[in-house]
TORKOL-4160 file (C-alpha; in steps of 0.2 Angstrom, whole numbers, padded with zeros to 4 digits, m for minus):
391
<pt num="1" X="m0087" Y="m0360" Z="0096"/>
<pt num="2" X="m0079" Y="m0345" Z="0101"/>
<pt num="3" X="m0068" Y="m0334" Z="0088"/>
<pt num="4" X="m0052" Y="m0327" Z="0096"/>
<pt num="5" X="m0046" Y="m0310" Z="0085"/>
<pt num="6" X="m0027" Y="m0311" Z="0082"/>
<pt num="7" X="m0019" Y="m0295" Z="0091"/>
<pt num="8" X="m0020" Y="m0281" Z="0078"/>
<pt num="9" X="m0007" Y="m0270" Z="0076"/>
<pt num="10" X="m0014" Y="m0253" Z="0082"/>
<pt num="11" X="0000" Y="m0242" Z="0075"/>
<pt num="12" X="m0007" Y="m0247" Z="0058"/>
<pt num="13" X="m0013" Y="m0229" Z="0047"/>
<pt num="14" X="m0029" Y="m0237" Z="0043"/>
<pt num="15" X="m0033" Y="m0243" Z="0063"/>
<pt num="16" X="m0047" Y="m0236" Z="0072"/>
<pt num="17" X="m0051" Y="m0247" Z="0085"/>
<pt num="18" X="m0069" Y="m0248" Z="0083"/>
<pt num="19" X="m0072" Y="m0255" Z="0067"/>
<pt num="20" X="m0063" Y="m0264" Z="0052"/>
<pt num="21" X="m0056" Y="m0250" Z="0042"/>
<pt num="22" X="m0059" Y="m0251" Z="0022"/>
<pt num="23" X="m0045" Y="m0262" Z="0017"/>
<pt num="24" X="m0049" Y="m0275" Z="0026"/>
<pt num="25" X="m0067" Y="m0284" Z="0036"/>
<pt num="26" X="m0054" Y="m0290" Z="0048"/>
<pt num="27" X="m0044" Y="m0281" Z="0057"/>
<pt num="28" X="m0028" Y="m0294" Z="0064"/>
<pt num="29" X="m0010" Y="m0296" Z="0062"/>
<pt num="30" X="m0011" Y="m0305" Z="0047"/>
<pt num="31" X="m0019" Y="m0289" Z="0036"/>
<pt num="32" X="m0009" Y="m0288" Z="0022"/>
<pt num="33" X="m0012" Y="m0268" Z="0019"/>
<pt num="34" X="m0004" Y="m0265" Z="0035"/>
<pt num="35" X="0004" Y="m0249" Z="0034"/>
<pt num="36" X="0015" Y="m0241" Z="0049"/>
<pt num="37" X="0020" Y="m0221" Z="0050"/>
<pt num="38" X="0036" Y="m0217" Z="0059"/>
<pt num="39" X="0031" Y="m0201" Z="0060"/>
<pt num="40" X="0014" Y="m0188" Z="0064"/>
<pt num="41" X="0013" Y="m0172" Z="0056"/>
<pt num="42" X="0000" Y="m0159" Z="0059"/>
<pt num="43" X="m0002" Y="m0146" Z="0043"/>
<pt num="44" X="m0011" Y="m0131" Z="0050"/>
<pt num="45" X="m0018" Y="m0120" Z="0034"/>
<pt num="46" X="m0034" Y="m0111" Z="0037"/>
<pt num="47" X="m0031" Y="m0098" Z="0024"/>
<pt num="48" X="m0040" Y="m0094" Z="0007"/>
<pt num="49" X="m0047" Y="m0108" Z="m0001"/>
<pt num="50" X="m0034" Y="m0103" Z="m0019"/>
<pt num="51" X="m0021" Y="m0104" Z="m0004"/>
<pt num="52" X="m0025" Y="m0120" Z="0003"/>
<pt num="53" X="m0025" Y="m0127" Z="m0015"/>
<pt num="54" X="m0010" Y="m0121" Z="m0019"/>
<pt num="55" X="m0003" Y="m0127" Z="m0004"/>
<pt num="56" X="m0007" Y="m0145" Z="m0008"/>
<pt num="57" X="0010" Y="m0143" Z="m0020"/>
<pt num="58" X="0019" Y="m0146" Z="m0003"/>
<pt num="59" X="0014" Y="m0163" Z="m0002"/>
<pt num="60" X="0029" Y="m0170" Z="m0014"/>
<pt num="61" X="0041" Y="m0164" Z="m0003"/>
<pt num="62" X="0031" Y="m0168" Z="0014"/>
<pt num="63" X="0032" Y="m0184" Z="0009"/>
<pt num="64" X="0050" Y="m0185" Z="0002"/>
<pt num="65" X="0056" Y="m0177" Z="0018"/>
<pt num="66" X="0045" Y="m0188" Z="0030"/>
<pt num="67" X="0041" Y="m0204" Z="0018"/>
<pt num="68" X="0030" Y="m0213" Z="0030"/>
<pt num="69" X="0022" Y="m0199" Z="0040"/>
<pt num="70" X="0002" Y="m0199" Z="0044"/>
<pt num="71" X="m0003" Y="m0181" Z="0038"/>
<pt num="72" X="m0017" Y="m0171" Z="0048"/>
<pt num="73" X="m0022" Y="m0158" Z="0039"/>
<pt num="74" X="m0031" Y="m0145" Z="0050"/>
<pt num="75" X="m0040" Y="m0129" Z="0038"/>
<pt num="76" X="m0057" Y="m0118" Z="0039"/>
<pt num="77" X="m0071" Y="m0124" Z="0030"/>
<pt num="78" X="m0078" Y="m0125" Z="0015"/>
<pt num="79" X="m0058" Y="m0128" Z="0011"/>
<pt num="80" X="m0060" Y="m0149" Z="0019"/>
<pt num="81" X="m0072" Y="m0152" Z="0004"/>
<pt num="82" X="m0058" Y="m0150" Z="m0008"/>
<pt num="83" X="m0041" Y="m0160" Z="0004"/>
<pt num="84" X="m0055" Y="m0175" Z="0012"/>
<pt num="85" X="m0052" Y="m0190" Z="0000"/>
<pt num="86" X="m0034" Y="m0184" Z="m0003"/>
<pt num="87" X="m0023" Y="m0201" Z="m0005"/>
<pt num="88" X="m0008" Y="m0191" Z="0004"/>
<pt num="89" X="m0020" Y="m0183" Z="0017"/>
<pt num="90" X="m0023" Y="m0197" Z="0032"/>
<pt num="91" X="m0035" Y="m0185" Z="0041"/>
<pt num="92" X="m0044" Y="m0167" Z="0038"/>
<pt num="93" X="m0050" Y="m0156" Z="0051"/>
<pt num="94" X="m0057" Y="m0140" Z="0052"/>
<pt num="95" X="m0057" Y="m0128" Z="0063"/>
<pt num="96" X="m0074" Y="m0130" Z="0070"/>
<pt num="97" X="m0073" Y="m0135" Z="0090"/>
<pt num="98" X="m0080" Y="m0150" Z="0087"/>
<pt num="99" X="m0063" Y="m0155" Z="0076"/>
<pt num="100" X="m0051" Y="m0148" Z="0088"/>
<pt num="101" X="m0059" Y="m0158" Z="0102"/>
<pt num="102" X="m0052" Y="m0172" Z="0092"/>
<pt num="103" X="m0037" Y="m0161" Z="0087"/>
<pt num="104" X="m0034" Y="m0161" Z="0106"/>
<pt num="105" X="m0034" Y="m0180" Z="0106"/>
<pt num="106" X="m0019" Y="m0181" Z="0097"/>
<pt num="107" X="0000" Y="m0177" Z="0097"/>
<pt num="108" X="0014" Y="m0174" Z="0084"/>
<pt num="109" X="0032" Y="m0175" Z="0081"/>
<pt num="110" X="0031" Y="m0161" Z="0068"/>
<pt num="111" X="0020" Y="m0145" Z="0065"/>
<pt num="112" X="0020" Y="m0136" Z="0050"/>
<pt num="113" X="0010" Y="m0120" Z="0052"/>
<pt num="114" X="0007" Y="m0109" Z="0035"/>
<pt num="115" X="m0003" Y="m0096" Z="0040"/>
<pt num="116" X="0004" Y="m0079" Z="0047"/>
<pt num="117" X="m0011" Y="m0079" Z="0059"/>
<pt num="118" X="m0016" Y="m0079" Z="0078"/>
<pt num="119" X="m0030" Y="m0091" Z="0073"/>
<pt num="120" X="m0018" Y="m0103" Z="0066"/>
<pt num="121" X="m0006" Y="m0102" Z="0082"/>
<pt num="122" X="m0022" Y="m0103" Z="0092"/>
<pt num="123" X="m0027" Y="m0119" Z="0083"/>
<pt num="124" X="m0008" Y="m0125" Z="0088"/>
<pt num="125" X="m0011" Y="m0125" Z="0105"/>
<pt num="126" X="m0024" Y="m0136" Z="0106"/>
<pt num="127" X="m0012" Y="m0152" Z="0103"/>
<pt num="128" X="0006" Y="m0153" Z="0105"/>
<pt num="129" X="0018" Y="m0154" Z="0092"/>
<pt num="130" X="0038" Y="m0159" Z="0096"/>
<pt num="131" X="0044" Y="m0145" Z="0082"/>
<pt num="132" X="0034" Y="m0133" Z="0073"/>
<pt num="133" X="0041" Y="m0124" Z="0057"/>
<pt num="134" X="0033" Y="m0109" Z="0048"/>
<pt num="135" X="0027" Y="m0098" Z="0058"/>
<pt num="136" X="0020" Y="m0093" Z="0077"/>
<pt num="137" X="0015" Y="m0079" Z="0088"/>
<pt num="138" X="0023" Y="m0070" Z="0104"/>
<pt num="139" X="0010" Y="m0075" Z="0116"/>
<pt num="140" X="0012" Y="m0056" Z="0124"/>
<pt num="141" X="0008" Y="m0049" Z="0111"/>
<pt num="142" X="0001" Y="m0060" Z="0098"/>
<pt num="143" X="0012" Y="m0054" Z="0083"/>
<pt num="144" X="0019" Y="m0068" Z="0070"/>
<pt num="145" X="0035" Y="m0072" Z="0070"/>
<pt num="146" X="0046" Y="m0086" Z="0061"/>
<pt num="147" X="0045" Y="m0102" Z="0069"/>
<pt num="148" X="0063" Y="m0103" Z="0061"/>
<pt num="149" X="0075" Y="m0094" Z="0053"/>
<pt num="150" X="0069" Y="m0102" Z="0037"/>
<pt num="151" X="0052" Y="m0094" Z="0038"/>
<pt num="152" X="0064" Y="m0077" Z="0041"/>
<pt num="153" X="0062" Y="m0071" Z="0022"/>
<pt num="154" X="0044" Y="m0075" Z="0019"/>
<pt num="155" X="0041" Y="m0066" Z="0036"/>
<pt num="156" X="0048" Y="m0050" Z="0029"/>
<pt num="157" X="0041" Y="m0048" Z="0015"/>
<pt num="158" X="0024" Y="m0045" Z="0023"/>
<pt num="159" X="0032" Y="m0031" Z="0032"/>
<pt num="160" X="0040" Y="m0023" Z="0017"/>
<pt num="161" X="0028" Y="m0017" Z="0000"/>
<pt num="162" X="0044" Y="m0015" Z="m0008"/>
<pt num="163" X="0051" Y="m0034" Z="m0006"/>
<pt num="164" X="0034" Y="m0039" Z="m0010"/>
<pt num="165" X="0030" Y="m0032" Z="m0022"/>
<pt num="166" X="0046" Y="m0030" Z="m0033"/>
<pt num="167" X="0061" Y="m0036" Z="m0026"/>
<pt num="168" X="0054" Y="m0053" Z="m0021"/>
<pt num="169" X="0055" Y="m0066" Z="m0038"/>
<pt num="170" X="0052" Y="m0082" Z="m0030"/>
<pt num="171" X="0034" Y="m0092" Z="m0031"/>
<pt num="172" X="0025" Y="m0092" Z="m0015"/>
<pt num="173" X="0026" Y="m0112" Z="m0018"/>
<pt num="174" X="0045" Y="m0110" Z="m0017"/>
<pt num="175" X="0043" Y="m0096" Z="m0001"/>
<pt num="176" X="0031" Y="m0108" Z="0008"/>
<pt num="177" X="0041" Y="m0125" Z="0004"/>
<pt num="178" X="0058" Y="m0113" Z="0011"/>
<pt num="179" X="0051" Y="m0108" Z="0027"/>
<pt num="180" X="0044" Y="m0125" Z="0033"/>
<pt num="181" X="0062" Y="m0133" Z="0027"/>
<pt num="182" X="0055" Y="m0146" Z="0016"/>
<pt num="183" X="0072" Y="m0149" Z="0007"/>
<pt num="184" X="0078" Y="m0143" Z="m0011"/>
<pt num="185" X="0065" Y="m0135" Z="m0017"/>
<pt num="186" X="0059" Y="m0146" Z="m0035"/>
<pt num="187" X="0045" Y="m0133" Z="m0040"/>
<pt num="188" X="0033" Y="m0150" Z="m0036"/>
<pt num="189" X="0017" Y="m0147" Z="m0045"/>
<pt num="190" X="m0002" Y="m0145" Z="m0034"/>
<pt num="191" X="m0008" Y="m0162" Z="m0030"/>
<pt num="192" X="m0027" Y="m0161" Z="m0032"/>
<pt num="193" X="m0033" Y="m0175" Z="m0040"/>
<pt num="194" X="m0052" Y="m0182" Z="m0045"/>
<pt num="195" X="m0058" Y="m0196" Z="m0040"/>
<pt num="196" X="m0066" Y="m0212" Z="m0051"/>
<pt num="197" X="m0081" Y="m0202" Z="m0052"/>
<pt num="198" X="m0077" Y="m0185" Z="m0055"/>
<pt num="199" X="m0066" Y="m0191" Z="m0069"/>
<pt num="200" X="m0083" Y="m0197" Z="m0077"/>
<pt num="201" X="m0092" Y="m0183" Z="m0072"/>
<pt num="202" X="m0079" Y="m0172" Z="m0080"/>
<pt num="203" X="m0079" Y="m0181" Z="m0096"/>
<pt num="204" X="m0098" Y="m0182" Z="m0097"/>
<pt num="205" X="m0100" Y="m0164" Z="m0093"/>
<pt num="206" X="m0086" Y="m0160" Z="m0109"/>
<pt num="207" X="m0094" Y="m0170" Z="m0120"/>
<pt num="208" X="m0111" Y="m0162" Z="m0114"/>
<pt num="209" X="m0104" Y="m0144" Z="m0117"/>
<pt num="210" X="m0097" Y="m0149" Z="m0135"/>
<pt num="211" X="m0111" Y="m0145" Z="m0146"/>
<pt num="212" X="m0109" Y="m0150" Z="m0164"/>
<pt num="213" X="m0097" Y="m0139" Z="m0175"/>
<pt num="214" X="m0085" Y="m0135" Z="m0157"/>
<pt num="215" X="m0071" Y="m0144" Z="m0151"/>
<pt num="216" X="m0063" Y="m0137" Z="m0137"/>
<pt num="217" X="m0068" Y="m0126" Z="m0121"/>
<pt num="218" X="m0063" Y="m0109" Z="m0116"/>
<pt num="219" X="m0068" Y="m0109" Z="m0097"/>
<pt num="220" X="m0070" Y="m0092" Z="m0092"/>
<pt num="221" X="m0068" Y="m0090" Z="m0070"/>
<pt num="222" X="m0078" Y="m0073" Z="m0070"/>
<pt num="223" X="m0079" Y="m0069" Z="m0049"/>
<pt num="224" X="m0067" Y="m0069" Z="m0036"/>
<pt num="225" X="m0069" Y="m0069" Z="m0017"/>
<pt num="226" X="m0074" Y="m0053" Z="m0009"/>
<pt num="227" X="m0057" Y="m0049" Z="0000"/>
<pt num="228" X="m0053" Y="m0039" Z="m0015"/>
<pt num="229" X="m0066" Y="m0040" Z="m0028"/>
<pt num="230" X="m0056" Y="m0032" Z="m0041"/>
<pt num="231" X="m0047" Y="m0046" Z="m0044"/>
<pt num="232" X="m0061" Y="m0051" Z="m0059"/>
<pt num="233" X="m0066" Y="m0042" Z="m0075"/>
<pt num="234" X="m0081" Y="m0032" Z="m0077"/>
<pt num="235" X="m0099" Y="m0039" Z="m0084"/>
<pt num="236" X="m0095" Y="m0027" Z="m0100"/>
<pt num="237" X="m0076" Y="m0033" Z="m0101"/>
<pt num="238" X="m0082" Y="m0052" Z="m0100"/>
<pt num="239" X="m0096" Y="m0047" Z="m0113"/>
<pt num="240" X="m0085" Y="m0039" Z="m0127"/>
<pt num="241" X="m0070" Y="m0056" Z="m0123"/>
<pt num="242" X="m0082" Y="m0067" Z="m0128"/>
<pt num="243" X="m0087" Y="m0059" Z="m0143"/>
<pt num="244" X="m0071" Y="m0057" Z="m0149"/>
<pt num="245" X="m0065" Y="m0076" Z="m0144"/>
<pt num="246" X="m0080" Y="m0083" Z="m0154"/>
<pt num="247" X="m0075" Y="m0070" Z="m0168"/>
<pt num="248" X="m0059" Y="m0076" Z="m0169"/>
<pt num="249" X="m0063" Y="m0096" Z="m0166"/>
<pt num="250" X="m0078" Y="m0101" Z="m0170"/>
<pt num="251" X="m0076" Y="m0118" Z="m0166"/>
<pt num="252" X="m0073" Y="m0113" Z="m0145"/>
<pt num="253" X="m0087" Y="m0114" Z="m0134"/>
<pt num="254" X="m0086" Y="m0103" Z="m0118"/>
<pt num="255" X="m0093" Y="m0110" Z="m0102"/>
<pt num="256" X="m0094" Y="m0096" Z="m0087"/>
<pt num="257" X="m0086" Y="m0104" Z="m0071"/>
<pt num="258" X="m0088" Y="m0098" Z="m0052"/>
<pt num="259" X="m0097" Y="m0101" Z="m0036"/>
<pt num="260" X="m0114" Y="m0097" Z="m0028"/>
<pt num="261" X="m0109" Y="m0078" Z="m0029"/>
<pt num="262" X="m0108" Y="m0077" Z="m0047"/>
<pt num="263" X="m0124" Y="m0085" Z="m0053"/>
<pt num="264" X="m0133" Y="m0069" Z="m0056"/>
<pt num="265" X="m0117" Y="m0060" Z="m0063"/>
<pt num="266" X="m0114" Y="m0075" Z="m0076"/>
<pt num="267" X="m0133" Y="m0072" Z="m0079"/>
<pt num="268" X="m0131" Y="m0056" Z="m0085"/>
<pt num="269" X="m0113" Y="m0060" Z="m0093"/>
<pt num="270" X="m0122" Y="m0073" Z="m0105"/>
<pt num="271" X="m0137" Y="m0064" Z="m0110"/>
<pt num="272" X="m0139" Y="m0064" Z="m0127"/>
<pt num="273" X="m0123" Y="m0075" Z="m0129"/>
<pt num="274" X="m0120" Y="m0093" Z="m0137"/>
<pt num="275" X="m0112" Y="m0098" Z="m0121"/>
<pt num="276" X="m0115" Y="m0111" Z="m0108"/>
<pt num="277" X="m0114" Y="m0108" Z="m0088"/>
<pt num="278" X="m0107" Y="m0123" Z="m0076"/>
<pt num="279" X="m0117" Y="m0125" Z="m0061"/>
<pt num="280" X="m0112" Y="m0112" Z="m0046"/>
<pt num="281" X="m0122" Y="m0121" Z="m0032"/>
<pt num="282" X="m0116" Y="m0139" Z="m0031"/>
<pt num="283" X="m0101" Y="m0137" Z="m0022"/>
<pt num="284" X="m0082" Y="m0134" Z="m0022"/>
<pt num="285" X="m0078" Y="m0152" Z="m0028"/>
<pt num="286" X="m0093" Y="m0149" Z="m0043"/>
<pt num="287" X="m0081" Y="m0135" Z="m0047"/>
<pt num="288" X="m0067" Y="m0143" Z="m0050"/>
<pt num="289" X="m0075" Y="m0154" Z="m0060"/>
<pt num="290" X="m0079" Y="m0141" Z="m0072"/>
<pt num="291" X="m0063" Y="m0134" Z="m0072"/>
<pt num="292" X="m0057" Y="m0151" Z="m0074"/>
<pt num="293" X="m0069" Y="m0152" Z="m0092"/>
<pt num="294" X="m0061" Y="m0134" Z="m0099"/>
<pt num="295" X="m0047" Y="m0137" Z="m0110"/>
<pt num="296" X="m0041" Y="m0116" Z="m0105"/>
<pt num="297" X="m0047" Y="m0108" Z="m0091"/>
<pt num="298" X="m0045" Y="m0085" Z="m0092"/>
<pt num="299" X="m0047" Y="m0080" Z="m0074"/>
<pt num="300" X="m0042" Y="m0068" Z="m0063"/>
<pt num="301" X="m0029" Y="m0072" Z="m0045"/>
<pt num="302" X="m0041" Y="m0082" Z="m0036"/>
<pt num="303" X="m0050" Y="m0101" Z="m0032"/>
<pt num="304" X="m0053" Y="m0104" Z="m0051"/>
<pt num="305" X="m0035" Y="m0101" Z="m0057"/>
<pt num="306" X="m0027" Y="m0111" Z="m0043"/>
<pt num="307" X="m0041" Y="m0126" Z="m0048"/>
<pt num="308" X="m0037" Y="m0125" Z="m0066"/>
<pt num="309" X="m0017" Y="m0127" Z="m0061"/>
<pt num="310" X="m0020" Y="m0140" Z="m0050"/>
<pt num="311" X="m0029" Y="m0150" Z="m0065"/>
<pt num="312" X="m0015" Y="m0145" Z="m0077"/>
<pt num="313" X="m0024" Y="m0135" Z="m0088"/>
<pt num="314" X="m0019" Y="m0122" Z="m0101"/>
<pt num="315" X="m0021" Y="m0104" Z="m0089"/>
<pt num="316" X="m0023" Y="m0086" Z="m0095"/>
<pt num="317" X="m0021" Y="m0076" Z="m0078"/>
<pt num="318" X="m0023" Y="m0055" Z="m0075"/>
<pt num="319" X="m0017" Y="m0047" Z="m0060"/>
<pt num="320" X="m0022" Y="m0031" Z="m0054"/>
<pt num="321" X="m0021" Y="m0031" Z="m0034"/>
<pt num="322" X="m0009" Y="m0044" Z="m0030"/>
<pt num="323" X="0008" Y="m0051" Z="m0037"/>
<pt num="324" X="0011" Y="m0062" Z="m0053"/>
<pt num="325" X="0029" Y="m0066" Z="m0048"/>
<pt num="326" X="0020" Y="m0077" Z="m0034"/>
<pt num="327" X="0011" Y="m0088" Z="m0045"/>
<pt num="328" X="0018" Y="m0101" Z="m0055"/>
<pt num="329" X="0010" Y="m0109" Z="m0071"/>
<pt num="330" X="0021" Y="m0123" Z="m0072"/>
<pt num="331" X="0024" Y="m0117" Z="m0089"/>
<pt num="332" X="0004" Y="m0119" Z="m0095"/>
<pt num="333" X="m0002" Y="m0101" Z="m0099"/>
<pt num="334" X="0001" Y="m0083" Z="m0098"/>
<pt num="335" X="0001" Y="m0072" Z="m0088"/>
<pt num="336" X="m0005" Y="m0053" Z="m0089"/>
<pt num="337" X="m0002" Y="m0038" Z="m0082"/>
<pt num="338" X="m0014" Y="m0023" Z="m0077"/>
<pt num="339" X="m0005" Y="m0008" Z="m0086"/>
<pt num="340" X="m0011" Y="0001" Z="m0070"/>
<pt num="341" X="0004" Y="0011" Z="m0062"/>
<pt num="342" X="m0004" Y="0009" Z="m0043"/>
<pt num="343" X="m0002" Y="m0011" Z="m0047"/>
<pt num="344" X="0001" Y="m0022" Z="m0038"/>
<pt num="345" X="m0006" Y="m0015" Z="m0021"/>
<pt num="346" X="m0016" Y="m0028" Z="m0012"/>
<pt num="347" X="m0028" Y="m0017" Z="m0006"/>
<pt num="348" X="m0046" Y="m0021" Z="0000"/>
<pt num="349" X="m0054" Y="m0006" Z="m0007"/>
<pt num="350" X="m0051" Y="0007" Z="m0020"/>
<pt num="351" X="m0057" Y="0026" Z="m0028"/>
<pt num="352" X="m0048" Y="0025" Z="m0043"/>
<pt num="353" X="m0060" Y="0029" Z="m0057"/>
<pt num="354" X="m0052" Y="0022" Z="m0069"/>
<pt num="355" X="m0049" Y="0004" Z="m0061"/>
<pt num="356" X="m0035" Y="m0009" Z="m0065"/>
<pt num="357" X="m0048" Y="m0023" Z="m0072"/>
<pt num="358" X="m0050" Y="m0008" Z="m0084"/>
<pt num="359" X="m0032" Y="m0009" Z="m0091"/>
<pt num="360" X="m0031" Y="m0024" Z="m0097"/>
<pt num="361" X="m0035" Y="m0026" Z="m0115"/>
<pt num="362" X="m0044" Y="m0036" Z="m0126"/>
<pt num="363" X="m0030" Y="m0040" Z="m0139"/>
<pt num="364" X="m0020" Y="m0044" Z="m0126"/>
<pt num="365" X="m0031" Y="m0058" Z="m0120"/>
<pt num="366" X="m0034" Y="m0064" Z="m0140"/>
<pt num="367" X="m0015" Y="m0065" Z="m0141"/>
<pt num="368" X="m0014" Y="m0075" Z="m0124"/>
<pt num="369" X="m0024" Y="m0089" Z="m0133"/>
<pt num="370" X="m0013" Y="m0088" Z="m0147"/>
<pt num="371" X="0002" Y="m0093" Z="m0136"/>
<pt num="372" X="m0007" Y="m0104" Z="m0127"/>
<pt num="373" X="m0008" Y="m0114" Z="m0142"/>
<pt num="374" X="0011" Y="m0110" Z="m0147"/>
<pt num="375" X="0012" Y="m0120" Z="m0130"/>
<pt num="376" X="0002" Y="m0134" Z="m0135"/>
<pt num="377" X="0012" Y="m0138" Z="m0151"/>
<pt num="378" X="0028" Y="m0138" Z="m0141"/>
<pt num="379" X="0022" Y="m0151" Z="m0130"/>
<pt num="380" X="0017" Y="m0141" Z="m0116"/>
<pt num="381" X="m0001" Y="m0142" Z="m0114"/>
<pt num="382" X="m0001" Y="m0159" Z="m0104"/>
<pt num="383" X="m0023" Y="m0158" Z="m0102"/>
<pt num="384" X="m0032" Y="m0175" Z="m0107"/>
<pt num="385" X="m0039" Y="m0165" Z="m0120"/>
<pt num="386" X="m0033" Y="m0159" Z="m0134"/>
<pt num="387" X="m0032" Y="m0138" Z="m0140"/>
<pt num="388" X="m0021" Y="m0143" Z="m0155"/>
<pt num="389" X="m0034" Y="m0145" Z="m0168"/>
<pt num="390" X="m0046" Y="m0133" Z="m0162"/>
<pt num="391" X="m0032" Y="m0120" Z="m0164"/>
């Protein structure tokens, strides 16, 4: 006997058109997890992976601009490990040519494009999009410009030290969520969530790191991409905060955080030293695991500190090179200041013998993790863990 298929609705999010998607093992009109966008939208951020996380706080207001729109997000690898899974993200794509093919496949009502870049305007191009908002390039000369007027004041500010650097008080959340006219801006936090099994993994790992007589973890994010390395502490600095934090609370155990890069540098951090080193070689979503598992994380502007926001955790941050008025801590942490006067600078490179990692103190730090826990007895530390008793 032969089985007719009832029509299935193609514009469904979950249709592919060549197999049954998850929801359902048949695909017809009468699937109840039918679920129609009114609207495509491309995201296109290929920038630093810190950036791309921090970007994920856009989502909110994505979504309460264009409720039922199918998101694409297009970004450079290894930055889709951390977005693919996302239950706001339809698609992720990288900018690999093999994902542009496909990219080229599609078309969109709207284009957001965060990236001041060629590249990203380049990537633009290889779809079509009814209205873009951010940013794009003359294709004379390929300098950025504003997409909008919106993205007017964000623009300028990468052509003036001055506005960056001082004048400028306003997040680069807010700046971004500005230019690509999302709306009010509602300061919506990152939206970087675990999975089932990473919750797990993150409870395990805790548990695992808690030896008997400790009862909360000090995550300690010791590297930093190599844009500008001295966004992170030296081996000695790192040496003498952890002797000083155990000193102080005995009952902390210190886990040394980071990537790939920073496995022989935490080697050398911990030698000699009662502390415990994530893994740096499983990837970027093992990572956030482990930043998950911390109950504080004391890093530097980079990856780590945009992880441990996005997972809500109680975050000392130091700035040197780049600006602290851009970041936001959602009211988790402190932030500190290099006392160097050539800071902030953004620079790549630097002579100074005397460097600004050198200028930040140790009691300042010890002080930090006092407020923190000032903050946790007022009801700001929102972690699944708890840094009350410990301090």
């Amino acid at each position: 006997m032969a089985y007719t298929l009832s029509m299935a609705n193609t514009e469904c999010r979950h249709f592919t058109g060549y197999k049954p998607c998850k929801k359902s093992e048949v695909c017809d009109s009468s699937c109840r997890h039918q679920d129609v966008p009114r609207l495509s939208l491309l995201v296109i951020h290929l920038g630093a992976l810190g950036a791309v996380v921090r970007s994920t706080s856009l989502l909110a207001g994505i979504k309460r601009k264009y409720p039922a729109s199918r998101i694409t997000w297009v970004t450079d690898a290894p930055a889709h490990h951390l977005l693919k899974g996302h239950p706001l993200i339809d698609q992720v794509l990288t900018s690999a040519e093999s994902d542009l093919l496909e990219l080229s496949a599609l078309d969109f009502e709207v284009a957001l494009v965060i990236d001041k870049s060629l590249k990203a305007s380049g990537v633009l191009k290889r779809t079509h999009a009814d209205q873009v908002f951010g940013f794009k390039v003359n294709p004379r000369n390929g300098a950025v410009l504003p997409a909008t007027k919106a993205a007017t004041e964000l623009w300028e500010l990468g052509l003036s030290d001055a506005k960056k650097f001082f004048e400028n008080q306003k997040s680069e959340n807010q700046l971004i969520f500005e230019a690509l006219e999302l709306g009010a801006f509602r300061r919506d936090e990152y939206s970087l969530p675990l999975n089932t099994l990473e919750e797990m993994a993150s409870g395990q790992r805790r548990k695992l790191w808690l030896e008997i007589g400790k009862s909360f973890v000090i995550g300690l994010n010791t590297g930093c991409s190599d844009v500008i390395p001295y966004k992170k502490f030296s081996i000695e600095f790192h040496r003498r905060m952890i002797f000083e934090i155990l000193k102080t609370w005995p009952e902390a155990q210190v886990v040394l955080l980071g990537g790939p890069e920073d496995e022989k540098r935490n080697a050398l951090i911990s030698e000699g030293l009662p502390v415990k080193s994530s893994s740096t070689n499983l990837g970027l979503r093992d990572g956030l695991v482990s930043v998950a598992a911390c109950d504080l994380v004391i890093t530097g502007d980079s990856l780590g500190m945009h992880m441990a926001i996005s997972q809500k955790k109680q975050v000392i941050a130091w700035f040197g090179p780049t600006c602290s008025q851009e970041i936001d801590l959602y009211d988790r942490g402190v932030k500190i200041q290099s006392q160097s006067p050539c800071a902030p600078c953004w620079k790549r490179t630097c002579e100074k013998e005397i460097m600004c990692y050198d200028q930040v103190s140790i009691s300042e730090m010890m002080n930090a993790i006092k407020s923190c826990r000032t903050n946790s007895l007022s009801g700001g530390f929102t972690s699944g863990h708890s840094l009350v008793e410990a301090l």
